[in-house]
C-alpha positions as CSV (number, residue, x, y, z in Angstrom):
1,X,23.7,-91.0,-95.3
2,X,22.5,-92.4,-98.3
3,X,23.2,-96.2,-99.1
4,X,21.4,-96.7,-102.4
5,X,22.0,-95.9,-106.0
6,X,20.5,-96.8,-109.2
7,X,22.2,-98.3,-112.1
8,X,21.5,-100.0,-115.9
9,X,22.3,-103.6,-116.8
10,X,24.3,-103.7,-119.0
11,X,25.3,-107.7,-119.8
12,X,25.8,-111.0,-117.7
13,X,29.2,-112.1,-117.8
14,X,32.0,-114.1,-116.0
15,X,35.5,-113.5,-114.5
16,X,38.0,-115.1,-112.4
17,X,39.4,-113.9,-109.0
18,X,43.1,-113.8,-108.2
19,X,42.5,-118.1,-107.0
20,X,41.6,-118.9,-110.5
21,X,38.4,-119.5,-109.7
22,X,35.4,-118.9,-111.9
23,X,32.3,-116.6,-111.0
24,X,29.5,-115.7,-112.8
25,X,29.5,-111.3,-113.0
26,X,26.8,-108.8,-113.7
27,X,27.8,-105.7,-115.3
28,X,26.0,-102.6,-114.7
29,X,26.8,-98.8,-115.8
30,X,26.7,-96.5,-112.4
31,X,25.2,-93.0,-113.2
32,X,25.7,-90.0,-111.3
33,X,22.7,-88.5,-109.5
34,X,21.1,-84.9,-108.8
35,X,19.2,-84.0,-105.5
36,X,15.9,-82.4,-106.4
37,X,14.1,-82.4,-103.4
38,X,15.0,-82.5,-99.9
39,X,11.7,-83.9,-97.4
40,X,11.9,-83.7,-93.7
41,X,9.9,-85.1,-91.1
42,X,8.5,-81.7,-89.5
43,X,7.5,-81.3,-93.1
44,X,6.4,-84.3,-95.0
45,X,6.5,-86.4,-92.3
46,X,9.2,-88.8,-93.3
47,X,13.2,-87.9,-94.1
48,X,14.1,-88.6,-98.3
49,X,15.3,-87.3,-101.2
50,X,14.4,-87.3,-104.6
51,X,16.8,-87.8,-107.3
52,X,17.2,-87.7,-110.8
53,X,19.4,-90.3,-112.8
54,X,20.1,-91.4,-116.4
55,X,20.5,-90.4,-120.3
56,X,19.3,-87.0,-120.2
57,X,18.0,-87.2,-116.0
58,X,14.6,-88.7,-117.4
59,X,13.9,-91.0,-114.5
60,X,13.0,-89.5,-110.7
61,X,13.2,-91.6,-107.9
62,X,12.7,-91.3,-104.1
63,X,14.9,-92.7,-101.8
64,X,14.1,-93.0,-98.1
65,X,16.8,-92.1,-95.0
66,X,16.5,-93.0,-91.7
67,X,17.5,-89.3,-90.5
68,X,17.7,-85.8,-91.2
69,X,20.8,-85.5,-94.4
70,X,23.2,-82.7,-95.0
71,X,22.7,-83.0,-99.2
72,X,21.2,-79.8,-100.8
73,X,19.1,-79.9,-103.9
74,X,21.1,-79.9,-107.1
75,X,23.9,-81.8,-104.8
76,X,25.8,-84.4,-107.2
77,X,26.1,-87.8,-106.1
78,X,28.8,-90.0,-107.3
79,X,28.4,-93.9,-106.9
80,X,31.9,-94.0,-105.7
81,X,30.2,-92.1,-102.3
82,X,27.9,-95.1,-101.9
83,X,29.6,-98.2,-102.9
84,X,33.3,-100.0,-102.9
85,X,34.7,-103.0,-103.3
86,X,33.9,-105.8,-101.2
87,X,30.8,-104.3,-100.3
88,X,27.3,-106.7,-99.5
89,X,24.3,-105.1,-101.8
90,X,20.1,-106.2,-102.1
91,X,19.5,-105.6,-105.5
92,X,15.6,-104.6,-106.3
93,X,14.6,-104.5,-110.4
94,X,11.5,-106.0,-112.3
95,X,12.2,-109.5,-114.0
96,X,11.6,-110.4,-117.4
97,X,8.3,-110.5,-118.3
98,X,6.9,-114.2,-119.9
99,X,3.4,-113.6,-120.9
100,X,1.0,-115.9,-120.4
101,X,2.3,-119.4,-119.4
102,X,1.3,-122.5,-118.5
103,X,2.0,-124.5,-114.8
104,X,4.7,-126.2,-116.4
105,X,6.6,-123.4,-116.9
106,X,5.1,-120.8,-114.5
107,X,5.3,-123.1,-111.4
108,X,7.2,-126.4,-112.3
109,X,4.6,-129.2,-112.5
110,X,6.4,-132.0,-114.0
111,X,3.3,-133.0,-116.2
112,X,1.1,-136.2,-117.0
113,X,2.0,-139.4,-117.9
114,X,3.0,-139.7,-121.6
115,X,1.4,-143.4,-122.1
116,X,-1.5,-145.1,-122.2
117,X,-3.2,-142.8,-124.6
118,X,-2.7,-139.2,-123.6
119,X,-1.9,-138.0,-126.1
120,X,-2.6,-134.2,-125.9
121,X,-2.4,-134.0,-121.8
122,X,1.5,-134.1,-120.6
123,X,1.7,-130.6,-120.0
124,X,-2.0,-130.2,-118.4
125,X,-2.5,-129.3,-114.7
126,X,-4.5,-131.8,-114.0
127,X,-7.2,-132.0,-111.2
128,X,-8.1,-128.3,-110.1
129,X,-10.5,-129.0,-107.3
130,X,-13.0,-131.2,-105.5
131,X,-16.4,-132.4,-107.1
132,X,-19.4,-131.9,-104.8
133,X,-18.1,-130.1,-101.8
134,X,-16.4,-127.9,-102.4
135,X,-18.1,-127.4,-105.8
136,X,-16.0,-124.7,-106.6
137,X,-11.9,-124.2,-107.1
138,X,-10.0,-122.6,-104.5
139,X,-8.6,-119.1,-104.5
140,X,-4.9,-119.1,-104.8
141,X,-4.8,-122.2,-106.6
142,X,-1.7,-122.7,-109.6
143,X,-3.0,-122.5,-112.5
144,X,-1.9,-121.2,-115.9
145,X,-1.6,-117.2,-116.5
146,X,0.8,-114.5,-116.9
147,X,3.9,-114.9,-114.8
148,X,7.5,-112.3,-114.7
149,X,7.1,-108.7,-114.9
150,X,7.1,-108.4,-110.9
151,X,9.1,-106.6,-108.7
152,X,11.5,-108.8,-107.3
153,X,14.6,-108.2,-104.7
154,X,18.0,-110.6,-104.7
155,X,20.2,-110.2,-101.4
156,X,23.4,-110.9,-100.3
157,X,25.5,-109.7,-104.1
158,X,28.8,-109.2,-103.6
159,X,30.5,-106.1,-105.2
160,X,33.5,-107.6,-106.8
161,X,35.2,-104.8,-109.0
162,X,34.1,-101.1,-109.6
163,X,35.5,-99.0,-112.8
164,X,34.9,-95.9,-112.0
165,X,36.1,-94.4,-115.1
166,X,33.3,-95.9,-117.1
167,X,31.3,-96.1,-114.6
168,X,31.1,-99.7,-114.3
169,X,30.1,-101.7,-111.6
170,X,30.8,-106.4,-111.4
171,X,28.4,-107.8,-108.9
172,X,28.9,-111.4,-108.5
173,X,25.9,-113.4,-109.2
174,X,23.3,-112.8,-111.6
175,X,20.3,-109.7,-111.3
176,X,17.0,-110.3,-112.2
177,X,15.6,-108.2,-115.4
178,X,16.3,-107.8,-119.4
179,X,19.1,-106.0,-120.9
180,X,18.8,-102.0,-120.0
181,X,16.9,-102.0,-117.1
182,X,17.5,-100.5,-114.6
183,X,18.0,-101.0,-110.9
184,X,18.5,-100.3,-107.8
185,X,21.8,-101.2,-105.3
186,X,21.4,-100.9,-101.5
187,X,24.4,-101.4,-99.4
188,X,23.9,-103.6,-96.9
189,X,27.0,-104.4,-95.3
190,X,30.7,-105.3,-96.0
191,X,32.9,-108.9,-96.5
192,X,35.8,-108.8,-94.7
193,X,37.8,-111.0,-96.8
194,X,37.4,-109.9,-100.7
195,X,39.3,-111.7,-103.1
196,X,39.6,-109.5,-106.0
197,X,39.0,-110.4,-109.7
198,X,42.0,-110.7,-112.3
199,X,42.0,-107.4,-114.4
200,X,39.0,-107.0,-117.0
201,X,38.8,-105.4,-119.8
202,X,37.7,-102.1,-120.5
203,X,35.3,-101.4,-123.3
204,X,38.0,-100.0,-125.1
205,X,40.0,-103.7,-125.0
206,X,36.9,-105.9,-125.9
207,X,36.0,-103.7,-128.9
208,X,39.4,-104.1,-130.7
């Protein structure tokens, strides 16, 4: 049985459950995907299937399963098979990319002094090594260079409302990446107590 599905982000918004209480909401648009290619352990060693998703199925993915699966290729699979409400997801996607950076802002160094003359040194890293001995600086040290752009995985999002109209999909908390991306949901267990949101509004509503 499959447990993960790919998605788009759409915006990072906020909502409020039927307590009145405030939560910060991801929105993402759920697309339906197409089976491919079926692999089996007796024949490529490992049990997956590969799937294309999106505007016009450009992008092919893999996903792995832990056993042999009764989907055929060109099998449809609808996110409403995979995910409900109330469910627990890890949510794997590529952050935002920063460019070159310094320790400041790539690590958190709280910087020099700004007295007694530095004038042009608050937001230096300071000391990078020993003088004699070593004589050299250490591998793995923090220093400035280009930081984002990595893979990165956020656990434990709870799946607060699904629209399955439009395809929409509210996951409480916030998911790393820009605008567009996309990325991918894998169910990871179940709450047992959801409070549900207060209705949202459809794209419909917000446009008018």
């Amino acid at each position: 049985m499959l447990k993960a599905i790919f998605a788009t982000k759409i915006e990072v918004t906020q909502g409020f459950d039927q307590q009145g209480r405030r939560w910060p909401l991801t929105k993402l648009r759920l697309e339906p995907m197409q089976v491919m290619q079926v692999k089996t352990a007796d024949k490529d060693g490992y049990f997956a299937v590969q799937c294309i998703w999106g505007q016009h199925a450009k992008i092919k993915r893999e996903l792995r399963l832990d056993k042999a699966t009764d989907l055929k290729v060109k099998a449809q699979i609808s996110p409403q098979q995979i995910l409900t409400e109330g469910d627990l997801v890890k949510v794997t996607s590529r952050s935002k990319g920063r460019g070159f950076t310094g320790v400041m802002k790539r690590w958190g160094f709280k910087g020099g002094p700004r007295t007694h003359g530095q004038s042009d040194r608050q937001r230096s890293p300071g000391s990078i090594g020993q003088g004699t001995s070593p004589g050299r600086v250490w591998k793995g040290k923090k220093m400035p260079g280009r930081s984002g752009g990595v893979q990165v995985t956020v656990r434990n999002l709870l799946v607060m409302a699904l629209n399955p109209e439009e395809n929409l999909i509210y996951l409480r908390g916030t998911v790393p990446g820009p605008i567009n991306s996309w990325v991918k949901l894998t169910k990871t267990g179940k709450k047992k107590k959801l409070i549900g949101l207060q209705p949202l509004k459809s794209a419909k509503e917000e446009s008018k």
